[in-house]
Each structure stands twice: as structure tokens, then as C-alpha cells.
N, C-alpha and C positions, 0 to 999 in steps of 0.2 A: 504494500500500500504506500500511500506518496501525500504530499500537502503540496503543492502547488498555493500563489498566491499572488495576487495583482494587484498593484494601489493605485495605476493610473499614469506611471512612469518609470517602475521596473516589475518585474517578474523574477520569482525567488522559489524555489523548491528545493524542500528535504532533502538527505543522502542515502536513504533507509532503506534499503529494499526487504521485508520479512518472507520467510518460505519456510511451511512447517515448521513454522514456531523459533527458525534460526533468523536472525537480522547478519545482512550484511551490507558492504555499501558500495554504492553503486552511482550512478549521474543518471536524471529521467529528465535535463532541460538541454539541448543543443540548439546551436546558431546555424541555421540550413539557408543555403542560396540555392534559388531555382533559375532559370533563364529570368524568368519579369520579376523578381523580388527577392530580397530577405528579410526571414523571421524567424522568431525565437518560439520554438518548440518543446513543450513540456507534455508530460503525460503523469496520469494516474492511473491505479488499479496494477494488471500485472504488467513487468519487463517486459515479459517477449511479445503482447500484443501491443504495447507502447511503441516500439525498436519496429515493429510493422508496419504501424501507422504513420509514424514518418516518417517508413522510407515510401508510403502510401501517399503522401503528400509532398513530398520531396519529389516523385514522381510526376507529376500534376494532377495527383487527387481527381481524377476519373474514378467515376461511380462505378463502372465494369471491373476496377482493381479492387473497390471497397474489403480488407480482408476479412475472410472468413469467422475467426473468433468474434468478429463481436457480434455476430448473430448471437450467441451462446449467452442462455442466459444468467452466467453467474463468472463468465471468464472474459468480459469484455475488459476496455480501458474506455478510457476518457484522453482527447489528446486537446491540448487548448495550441492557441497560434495567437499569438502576439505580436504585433508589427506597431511599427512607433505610431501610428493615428489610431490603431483601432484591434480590438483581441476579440477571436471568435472561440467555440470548441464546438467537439463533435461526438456524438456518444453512440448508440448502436447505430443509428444511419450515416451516410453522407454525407449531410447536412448539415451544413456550418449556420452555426446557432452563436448569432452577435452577443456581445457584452455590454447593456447599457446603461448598466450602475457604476459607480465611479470606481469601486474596489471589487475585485471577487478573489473566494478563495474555495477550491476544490478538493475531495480527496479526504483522507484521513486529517480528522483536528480542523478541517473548516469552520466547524461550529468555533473554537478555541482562537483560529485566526480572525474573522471576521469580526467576534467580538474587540480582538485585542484591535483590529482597525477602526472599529466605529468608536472608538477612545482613540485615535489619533495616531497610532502605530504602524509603520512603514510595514512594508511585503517585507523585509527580512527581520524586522520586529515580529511580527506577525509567523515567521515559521519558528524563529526561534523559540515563543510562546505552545506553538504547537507541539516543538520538539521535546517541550519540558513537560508536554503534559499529555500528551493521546500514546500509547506503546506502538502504534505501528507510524512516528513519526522520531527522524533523529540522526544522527551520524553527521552533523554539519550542514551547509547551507551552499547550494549554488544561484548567484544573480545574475542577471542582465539587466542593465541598464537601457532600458528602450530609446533612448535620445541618442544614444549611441547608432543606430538600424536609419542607413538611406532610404528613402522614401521612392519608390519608383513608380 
């Protein structure tokens, strides 16, 4: 499981990955260029249908590629896409599902980030908070900074 989190100009997720009951760590956010863009790539739920997804999107996210696991209903992921103006994510279909509240926070310890943002706490306040309190979040923090991400 994974925390992902967005305040509006970076994006920040957990290092955690758990598997039968072991945690180890691992990276679920990359910086992917395609031909027409770059964005900052995060995922929740499991690794290897995350690592699918965006190479799913990285691809040009054609709906005939959509993979297979997330039909499934208890082994899908969650992939969010981040670009400096604007963050979408995608969950069992295709279909990219806009962001248009000022902050979101996904995945394991959402409830925990969220709160800690609606009290005024950055995306990496906000996972740290998570990390110290939900068990399937932890092992450190990856960011990106979206002001950093050309605009095309």
C-alpha cells in the first residue's frame, strides 16, 4: 500500500511497499516524458500493477492497452498524473478523473494526510504525518516539485 499526496505544487509519496505482512522499500512516484509532455507519476495499491500503469501511460495510454489487473477486483492500483497546471488519476477504467480541490491525498493514511493539510501542512508534511501513523505507510518520502515540469 502507498500514500501519495498533492497540495497544489508538489506531489510527495511514501517509500513503503508491504507484502504478506513484510515492508520493504521501494519508489511508486517517477518523472516520465512522452513525445507531447512530462509528468510526475505516482501510484497506489500494488507495485507491479503501478510499474504497469505507467508504462501504460508512458505508452500513450490507449484504452486497447488499459492492463488487465485492474479489472480485478481487489488487485487493482490507483495511478495519479501530475503535470505543473493540472493532476488527474485513474482507477479501474481509462479514464482520467480530474483533481479539483486544491489538495488530495490517496492510498493508505489519506484520511491522516488530508486532515494534516486542511490544518495547513505541505504534501510532504502530510506523508510524513501519515508515515507516523497508518502501518502500511513509511520508509521515507519521495517529492517532486511541480514548478519544476515544462509545460507543453
Amino acid at each position: 500500500m502507498s500514500i501519495v499526496v498533492w497540495d497544489g505544487k508538489t506531489i510527495a509519496a511514501d517509500r513503503q511497499a508491504t507484502c504478506a505482512g513484510m515492508r520493504s522499500e521501494t519508489t511508486k512516484i517517477c518523472k516520465i516524458r512522452r513525445k507531447d509532455e512530462t509528468a510526475i507519476l505516482a501510484w497506489t495499491g500494488g507495485q507491479h500493477a503501478g510499474l504497469l500503469l505507467a508504462k501504460w501511460w508512458e505508452a500513450g495510454a490507449a484504452d486497447e492497452f488499459w492492463p488487465d489487473c485492474q479489472h480485478h477486483e481487489n488487485r487493482w492500483s490507483r495511478l495519479i498524473v501530475a503535470r505543473k497546471d493540472y493532476v488527474e488519476f485513474y482507477e479501474q477504467e481509462p479514464i482520467a478523473l480530474p483533481v479539483t480541490a486544491l489538495f488530495m491525498a490517496w492510498g493508505s493514511g489519506r484520511d491522516y494526510a488530508m486532515g494534516a493539510m486542511a490544518m495547513g501542512a505541505s504534501a510532504t508534511e502530510a506523508v510524513e504525518i501519515a508515515n507516523r501513523f497508518d502501518i502500511d505507510c513509511g520508509l521515507g518520502i519521495d517529492i517532486f516539485d511541480l514548478g519544476e515540469l515544462d509545460v507543453r
